[in-house]
C-alpha positions in Angstrom: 139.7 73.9 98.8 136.2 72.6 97.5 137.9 72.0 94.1 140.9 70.0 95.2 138.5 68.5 97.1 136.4 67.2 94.4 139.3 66.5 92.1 140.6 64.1 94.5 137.2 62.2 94.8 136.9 62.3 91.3 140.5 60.9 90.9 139.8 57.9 93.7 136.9 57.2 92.0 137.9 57.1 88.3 141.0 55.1 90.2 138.9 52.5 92.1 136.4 52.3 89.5 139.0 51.1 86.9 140.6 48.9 88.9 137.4 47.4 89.6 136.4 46.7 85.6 139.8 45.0 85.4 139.5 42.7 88.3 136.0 41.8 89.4 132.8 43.5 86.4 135.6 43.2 83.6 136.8 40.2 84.9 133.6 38.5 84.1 133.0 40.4 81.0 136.4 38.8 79.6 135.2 35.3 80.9 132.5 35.2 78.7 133.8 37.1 75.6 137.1 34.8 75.8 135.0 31.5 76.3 132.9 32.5 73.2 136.1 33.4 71.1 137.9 30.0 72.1 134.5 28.1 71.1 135.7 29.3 67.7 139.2 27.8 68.2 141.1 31.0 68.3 142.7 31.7 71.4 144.6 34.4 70.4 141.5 36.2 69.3 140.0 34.9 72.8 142.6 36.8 74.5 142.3 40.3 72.4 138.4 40.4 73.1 138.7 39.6 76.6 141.1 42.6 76.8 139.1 44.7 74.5 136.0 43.9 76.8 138.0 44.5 79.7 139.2 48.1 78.5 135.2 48.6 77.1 133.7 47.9 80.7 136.2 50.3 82.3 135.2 52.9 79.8 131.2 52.3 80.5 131.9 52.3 84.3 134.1 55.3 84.3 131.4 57.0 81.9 128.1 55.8 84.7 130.7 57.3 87.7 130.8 60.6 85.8 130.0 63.5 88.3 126.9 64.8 89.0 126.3 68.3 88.7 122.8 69.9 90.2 121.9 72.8 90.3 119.3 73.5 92.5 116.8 76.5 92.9 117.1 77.7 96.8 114.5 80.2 98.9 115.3 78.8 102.7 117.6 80.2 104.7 120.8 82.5 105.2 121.4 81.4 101.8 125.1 81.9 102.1 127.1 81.0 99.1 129.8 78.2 99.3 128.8 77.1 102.7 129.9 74.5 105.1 126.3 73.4 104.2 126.5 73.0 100.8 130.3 70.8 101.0 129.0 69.5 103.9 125.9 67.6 101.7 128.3 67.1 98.4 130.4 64.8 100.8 127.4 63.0 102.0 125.9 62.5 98.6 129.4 61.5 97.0 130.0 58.9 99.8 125.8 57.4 99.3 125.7 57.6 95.6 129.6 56.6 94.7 129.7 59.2 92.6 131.1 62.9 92.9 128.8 65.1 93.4 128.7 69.1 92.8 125.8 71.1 94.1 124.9 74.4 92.7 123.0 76.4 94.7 120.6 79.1 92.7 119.4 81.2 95.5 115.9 82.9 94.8 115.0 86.6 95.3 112.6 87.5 98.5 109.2 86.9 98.0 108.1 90.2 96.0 110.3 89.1 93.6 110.0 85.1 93.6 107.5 84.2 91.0 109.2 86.8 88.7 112.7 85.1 88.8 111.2 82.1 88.9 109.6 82.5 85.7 112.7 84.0 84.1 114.8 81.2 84.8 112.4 78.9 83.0 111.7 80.3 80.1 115.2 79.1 78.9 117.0 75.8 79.0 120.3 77.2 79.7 118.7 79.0 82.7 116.7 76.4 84.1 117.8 74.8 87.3 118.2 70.8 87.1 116.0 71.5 90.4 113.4 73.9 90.8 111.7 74.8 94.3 108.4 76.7 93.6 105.1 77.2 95.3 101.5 77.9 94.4 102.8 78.7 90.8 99.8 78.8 87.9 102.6 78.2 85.5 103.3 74.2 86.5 100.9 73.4 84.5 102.5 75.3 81.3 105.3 73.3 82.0 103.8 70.2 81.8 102.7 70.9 78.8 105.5 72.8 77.1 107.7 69.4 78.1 110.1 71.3 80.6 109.6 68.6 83.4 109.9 65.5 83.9 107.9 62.0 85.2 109.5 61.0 88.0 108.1 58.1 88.5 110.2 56.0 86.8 113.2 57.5 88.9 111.5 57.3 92.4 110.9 53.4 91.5 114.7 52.8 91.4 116.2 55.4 93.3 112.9 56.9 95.6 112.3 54.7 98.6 112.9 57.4 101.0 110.5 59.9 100.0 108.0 56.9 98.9 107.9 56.0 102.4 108.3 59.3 104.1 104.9 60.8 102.0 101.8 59.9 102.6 99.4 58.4 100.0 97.0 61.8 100.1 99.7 63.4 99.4 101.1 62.0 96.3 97.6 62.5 95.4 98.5 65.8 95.4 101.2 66.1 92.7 99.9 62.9 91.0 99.3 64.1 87.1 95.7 62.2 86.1 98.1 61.1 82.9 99.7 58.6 85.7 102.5 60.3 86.4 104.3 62.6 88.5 105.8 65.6 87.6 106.8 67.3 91.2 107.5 66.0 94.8 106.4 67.4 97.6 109.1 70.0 99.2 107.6 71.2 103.0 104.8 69.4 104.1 103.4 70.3 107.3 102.9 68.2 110.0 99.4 66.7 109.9 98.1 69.2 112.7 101.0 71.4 114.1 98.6 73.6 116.3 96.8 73.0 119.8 95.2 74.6 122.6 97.4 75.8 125.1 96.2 77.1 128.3 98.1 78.0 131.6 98.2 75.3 133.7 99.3 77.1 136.6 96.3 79.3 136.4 94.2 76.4 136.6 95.8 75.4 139.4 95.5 78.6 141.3 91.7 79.0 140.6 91.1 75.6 141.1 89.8 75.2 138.0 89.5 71.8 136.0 91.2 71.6 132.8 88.7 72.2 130.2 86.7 69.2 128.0 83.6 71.5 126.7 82.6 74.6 125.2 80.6 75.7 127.6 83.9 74.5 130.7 86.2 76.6 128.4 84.3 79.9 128.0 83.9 79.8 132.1 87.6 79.7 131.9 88.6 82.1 129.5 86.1 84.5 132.1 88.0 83.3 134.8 91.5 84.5 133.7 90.2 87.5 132.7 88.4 88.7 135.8 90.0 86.5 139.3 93.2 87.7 139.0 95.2 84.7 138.2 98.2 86.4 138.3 98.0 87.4 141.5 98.9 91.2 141.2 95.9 92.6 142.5 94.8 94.5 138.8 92.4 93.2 136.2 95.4 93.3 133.4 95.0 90.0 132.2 93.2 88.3 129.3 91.2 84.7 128.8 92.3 84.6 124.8 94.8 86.3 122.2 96.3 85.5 119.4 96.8 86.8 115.7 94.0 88.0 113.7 93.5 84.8 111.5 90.5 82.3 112.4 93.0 79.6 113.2 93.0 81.2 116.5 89.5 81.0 117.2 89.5 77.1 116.1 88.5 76.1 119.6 85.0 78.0 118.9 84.6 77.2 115.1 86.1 73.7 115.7 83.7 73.0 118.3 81.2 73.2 115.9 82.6 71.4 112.9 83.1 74.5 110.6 85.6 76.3 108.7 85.1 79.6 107.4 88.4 79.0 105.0 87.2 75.9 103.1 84.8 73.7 101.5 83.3 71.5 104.2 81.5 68.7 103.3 78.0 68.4 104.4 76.3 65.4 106.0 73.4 65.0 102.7 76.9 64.5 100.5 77.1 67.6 99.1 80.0 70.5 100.0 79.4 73.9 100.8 81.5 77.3 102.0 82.1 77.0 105.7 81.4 80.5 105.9 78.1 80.2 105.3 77.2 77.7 107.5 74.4 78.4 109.6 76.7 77.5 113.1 78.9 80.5 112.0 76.0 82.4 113.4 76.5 81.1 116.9 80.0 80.9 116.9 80.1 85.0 116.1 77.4 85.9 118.3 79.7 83.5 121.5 82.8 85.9 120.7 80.8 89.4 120.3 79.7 88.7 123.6 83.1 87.5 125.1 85.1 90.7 122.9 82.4 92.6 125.2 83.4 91.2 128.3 87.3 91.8 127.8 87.9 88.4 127.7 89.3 88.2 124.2 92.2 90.5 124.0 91.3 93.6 121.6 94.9 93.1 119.6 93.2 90.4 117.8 90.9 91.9 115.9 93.4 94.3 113.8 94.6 92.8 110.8 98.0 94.3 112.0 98.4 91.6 114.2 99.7 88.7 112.0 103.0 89.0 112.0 103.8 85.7 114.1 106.9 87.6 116.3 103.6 90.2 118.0 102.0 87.0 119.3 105.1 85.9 120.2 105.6 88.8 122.5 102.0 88.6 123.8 102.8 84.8 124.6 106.0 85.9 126.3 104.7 88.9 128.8 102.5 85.6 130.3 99.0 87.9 130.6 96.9 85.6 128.7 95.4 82.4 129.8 94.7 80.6 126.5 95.7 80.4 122.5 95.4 78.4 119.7 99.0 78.5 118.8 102.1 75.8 117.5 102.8 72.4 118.9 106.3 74.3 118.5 105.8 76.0 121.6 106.5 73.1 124.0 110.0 73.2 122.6 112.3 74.5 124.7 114.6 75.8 122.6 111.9 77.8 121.5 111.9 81.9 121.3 108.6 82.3 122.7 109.0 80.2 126.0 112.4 80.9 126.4 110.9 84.7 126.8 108.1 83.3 128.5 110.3 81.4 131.1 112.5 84.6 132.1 109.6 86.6 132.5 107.1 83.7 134.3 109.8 81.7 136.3 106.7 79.5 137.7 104.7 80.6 134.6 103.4 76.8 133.3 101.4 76.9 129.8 100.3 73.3 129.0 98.6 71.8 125.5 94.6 70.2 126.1 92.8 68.0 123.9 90.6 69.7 121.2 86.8 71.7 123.0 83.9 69.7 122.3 81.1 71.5 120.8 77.3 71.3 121.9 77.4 68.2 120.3 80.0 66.5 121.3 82.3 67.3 118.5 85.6 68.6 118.4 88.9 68.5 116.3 92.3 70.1 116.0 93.0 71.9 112.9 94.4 69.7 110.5 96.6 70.3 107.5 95.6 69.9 104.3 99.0 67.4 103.2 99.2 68.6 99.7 102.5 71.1 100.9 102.7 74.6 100.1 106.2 73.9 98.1 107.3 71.4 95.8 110.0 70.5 93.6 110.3 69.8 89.9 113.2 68.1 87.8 113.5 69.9 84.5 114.7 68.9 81.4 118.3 70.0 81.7 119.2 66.9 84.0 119.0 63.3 84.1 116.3 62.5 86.0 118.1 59.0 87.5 120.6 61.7 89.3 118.3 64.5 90.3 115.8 61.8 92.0 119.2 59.9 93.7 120.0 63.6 95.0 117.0 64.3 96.5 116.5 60.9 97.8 119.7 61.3 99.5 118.8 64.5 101.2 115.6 63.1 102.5 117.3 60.5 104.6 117.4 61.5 108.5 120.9 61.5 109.0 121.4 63.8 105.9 118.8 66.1 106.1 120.1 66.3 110.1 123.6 67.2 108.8 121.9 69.8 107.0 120.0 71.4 108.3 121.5 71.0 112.3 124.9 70.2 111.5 127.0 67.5 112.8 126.3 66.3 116.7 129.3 66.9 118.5 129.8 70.3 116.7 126.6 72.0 116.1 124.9 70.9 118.7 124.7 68.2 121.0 121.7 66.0 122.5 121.2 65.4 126.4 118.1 63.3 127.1 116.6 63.2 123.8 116.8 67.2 124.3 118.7 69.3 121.3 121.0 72.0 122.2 122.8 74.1 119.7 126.2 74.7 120.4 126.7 77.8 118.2 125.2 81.2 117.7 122.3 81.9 115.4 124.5 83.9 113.0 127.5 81.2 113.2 124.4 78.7 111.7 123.9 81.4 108.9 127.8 81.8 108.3 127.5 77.9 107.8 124.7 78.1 105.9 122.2 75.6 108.1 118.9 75.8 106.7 119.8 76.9 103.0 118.7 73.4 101.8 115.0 74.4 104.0 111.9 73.3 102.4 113.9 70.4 100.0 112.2 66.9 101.4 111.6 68.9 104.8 111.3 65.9 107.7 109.0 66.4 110.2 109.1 63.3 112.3 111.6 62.0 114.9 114.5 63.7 112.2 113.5 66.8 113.3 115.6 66.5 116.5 115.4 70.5 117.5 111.8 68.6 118.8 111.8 67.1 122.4 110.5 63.3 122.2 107.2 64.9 124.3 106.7 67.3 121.1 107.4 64.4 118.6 104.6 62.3 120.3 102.3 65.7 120.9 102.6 65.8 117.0 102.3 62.3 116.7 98.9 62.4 118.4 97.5 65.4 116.9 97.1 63.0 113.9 94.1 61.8 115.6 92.8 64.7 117.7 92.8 66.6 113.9 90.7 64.2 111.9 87.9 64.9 112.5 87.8 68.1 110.6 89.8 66.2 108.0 87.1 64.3 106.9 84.8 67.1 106.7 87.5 69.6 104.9 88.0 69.5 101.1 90.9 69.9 99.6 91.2 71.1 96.2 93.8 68.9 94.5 93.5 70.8 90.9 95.4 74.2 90.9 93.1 75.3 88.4 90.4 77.0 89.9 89.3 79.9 87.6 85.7 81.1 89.5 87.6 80.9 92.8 90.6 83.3 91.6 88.1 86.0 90.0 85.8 86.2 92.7 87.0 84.7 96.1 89.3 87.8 96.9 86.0 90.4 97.4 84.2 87.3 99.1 87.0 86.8 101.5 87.1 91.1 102.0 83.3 91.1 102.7 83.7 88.1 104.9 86.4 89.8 106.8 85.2 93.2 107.8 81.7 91.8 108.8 82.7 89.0 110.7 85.2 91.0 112.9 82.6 93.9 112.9 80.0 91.3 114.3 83.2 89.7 117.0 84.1 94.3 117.9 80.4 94.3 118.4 79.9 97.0 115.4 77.2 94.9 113.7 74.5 92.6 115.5 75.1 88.7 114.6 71.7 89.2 112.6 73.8 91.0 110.0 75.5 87.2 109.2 72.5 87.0 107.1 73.0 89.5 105.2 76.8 88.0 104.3 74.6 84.6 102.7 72.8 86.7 100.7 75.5 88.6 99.3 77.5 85.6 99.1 75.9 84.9 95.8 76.1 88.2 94.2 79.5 88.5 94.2 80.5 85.5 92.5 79.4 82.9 94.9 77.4 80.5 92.5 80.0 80.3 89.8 82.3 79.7 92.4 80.1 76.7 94.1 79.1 75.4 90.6 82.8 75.2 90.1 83.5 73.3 93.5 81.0 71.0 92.9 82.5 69.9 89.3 86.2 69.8 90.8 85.1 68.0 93.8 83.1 65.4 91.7 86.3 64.6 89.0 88.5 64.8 92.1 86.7 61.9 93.7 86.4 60.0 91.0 90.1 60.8 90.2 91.2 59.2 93.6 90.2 56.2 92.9 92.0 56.3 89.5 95.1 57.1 91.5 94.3 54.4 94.2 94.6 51.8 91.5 97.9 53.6 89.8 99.4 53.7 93.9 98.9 49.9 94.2 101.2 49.1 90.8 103.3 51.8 90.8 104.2 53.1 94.0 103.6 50.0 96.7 105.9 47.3 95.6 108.5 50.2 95.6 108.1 51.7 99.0 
């Protein structure tokens, strides 16, 4: 079916397309030739090149409406071959580009396995996609150099707008080459703070309890759902905090205080340092030994077995703990979490609060960084006109809707700006919704499986996360040599005290020791290396600014 399918649109078009040269483009083609040819006084010769011109701008158009085949490098999804998916997007591409369009889908291995395909099917041109998705790769920059992608920048002036628009400029910073050009888009970028504090709200209201603003308001809190019975039962079974056992779910206490163990922060003297060595970090580990003490922080978090994303999601579903740092995605109601959390808490109510404020006065949502943790290079087995049209196309709403939701009225349906699907999680797979995942991902008002009260929550944890924005660097080079040899036993060291400092098996005091040790292992080759990247970075931006201004703004 696909292929009589595209040999009729190829057919219609080639038909249309001709008929067009000889009526309205040849038609003035002929004009002109014949008008030159008569200025010589030979009519009949008028005549011949006005046909011959006719029959040459058929040929041309017929040649520019030549279909379009992409092959495209695919890790999302059910990655089911020949889908409803995959026809459904050839159609919509055909029908915005005016040219046929044949989409072939090169699904990636799982993740063990990724970067080794992915560096098999590039090391030869007839096994490169036209379109490659990839992540934190070290070989993009081999490429580069070895010629195997190309500048896009060209392409996204004529045929871009939609992903000029949709990106931010800080994140074409990102995948800006400091040669002027761009040699990858961003693929999934995260929205620009997709977590928040969620407490229950009809906890609150039971202990008559205030919602939170401080520190100091939510640590009474958290001691309050752990030891008042808020669930009414009559057992102490309950707990003020859980969560996986990554620091993003102890932002409210590091946040508070303007620190990151993960990153760079910037300080206020203008230089940067490792959040975990911040002095704060003291204080912020000393607060949760006493609170793991107390039974307020559920003991769960503290096992690095806990990070798998689905145990969480059963701890938020049994509806014994007051308070997370978890996804904006919660407040969906399509959901799997509050869906589970709603059959087992009919009255259960957990609600979202602005960001804690710190001793002083600070306080921020965790932002995003908004370089993407995928992108998407063009290689040098396609034209990069069509591969850019392609993925312009795809990052439209309605397209990218089809896509990834299928069609309203089929898939799903939408009552009160609310998105139901109207099929089975496995008929999705059999149509293969989601294979296209990660290409030009749309988080904004496209997304429709989000409520319009997400969309806005989303829409102002813009605000609530910059804060830490400005303090956090980002790294734009991917290049970091000092960091790659030495941050992993950092990062162990940094692990096992910290949590034996939150279990209570080490005093706070022993943070000291982690600054001393800091150094040893690495940690002034790896500052001395920040510092240099940090410095060419900044100079870099405004290098780009200036590039951004011609190259991108007139075009967005």
């Amino acid at each position: 079916m696909k292929k009589k399918r595209k040999a009729l649109l190829v057919s219609s078009l080639a038909t249309m397309m001709l008929l067009a040269a000889c009526s309205s483009n040849g038609g003035n083609n002929d004009a002109g030739n014949a008008a030159d040819a008569n200025k010589a006084g030979d009519a009949d010769s008028g005549n011949k090149a006005a046909a011959n011109a006719g029959n040459d701008a058929a040929a041309t158009d017929t040649k520019e409406a030549a279909p379009i085949k992409m092959s495209m490098a695919l890790m999302a999804g059910p990655k089911t071959p020949d889908s409803w998916a995959e026809h459904t997007l050839e159609e919509d591409l055909t029908k915005t580009i005016g040219r046929s369009v044949d989409i072939q889908p090169v699904f990636l291995p799982d993740w063990s396995e990724l970067n080794t395909k992915i560096n098999l099917l590039m090391s030869a041109k007839d096994t490169r996609p036209n379109i490659l998705w990839t992540g934190d790769t070290k070989e993009y920059t081999k490429w580069v150099k070895a010629g195997i992608v190309q500048d896009l920048t060209p392409s996204l002036q004529k045929y871009g707008k939609e992903i000029l628009d949709y990106y931010t400029k800080d994140t074409m910073f990102y995948h800006w080459d400091k040669s002027g050009k761009i040699f990858r888009v961003p693929g999934d970028v995260p929205e620009a703070s997709f977590m928040t504090t969620i407490v229950r709200k009809d906890w609150l209201d039971k202990l008559g309890l205030k919602e939170p603003k401080t520190l100091d308001e939510y640590v009474a809190m958290l001691r309050a759902f752990t030891n008042d019975d808020p669930d009414g039962n009559g057992k102490k079974d309950t707990y003020g905090l859980s969560g996986d056992n990554y620091y993003r779910s102890l932002a409210p206490f590091f946040y508070a205080y303007g620190i990151d163990v993960e990153n760079f922060i910037k300080q206020d003297d203008g230089s940067i340092q490792f959040g975990a060595l911040m002095p704060q970090v003291k204080n912020v580990l000393e607060l949760l030994q006493t609170l793991y003490k107390e039974g307020v922080i559920d003991p769960r978090m503290s096992t690095a077995a806990n990070s798998d994303d689905q145990k969480v999601n059963e701890i938020y579903s049994t509806g014994k703990v007051g308070s997370f740092y978890r996804f904006v995605d919660y407040f969906n109601p399509g959901n799997g979490a509050a869906i589970s959390f709603k059959k087992l808490n009919p009255s259960g109510v957990y609600e979202a609060i602005d960001p804690i404020q710190g001793p002083e006065g600070f306080s921020s949502d965790m932002p995003d960084p908004g370089i993407g943790w995928c992108y998407l290079v063009v290689t040098d087995t396609t034209n990069a006109d069509d591969a850019v049209q392609v993925l312009n196309t795809m990052a439209t709403p309605d397209v990218f809707k089809d896509i990834t939701f299928g069609k309203e009225g089929e898939q799903y349906k939408m009552e009160n700006g609310e998105f139901t699907p109207t099929i089975t999680p496995d008929e999705g797979n059999k149509l293969g919704l989601g294979n296209f995942g990660w290409y030009l991902q749309r988080k904004d008002a496209a997304n429709i499986k989000n409520t319009p009260e997400v969309t806005a929550l989303f829409e102002k944890r813009i605000q609530t996360s910059q804060p830490m924005r400005d303090k956090i660097v980002v790294f734009k080079s991917l290049e970091r040599p000092q960091w790659d040899k030495y941050s992993a036993d950092i990062k162990k060291v940094r692990d096992e005290l910290f949590w034996s400092i939150i279990t209570g098996k080490k005093p706070a005091s022993a943070f000291d020791d982690f600054v001393k040790q800091y150094e040893k292992l690495g940690g002034k080759q790896i500052d001395e290396e920040a510092k240099q990247l940090y410095s060419t970075q900044s100079s870099e931006y405004d290098q780009f600014s200036e590039w951004y201004e011609a190259n991108i703004t007139p075009y967005k």
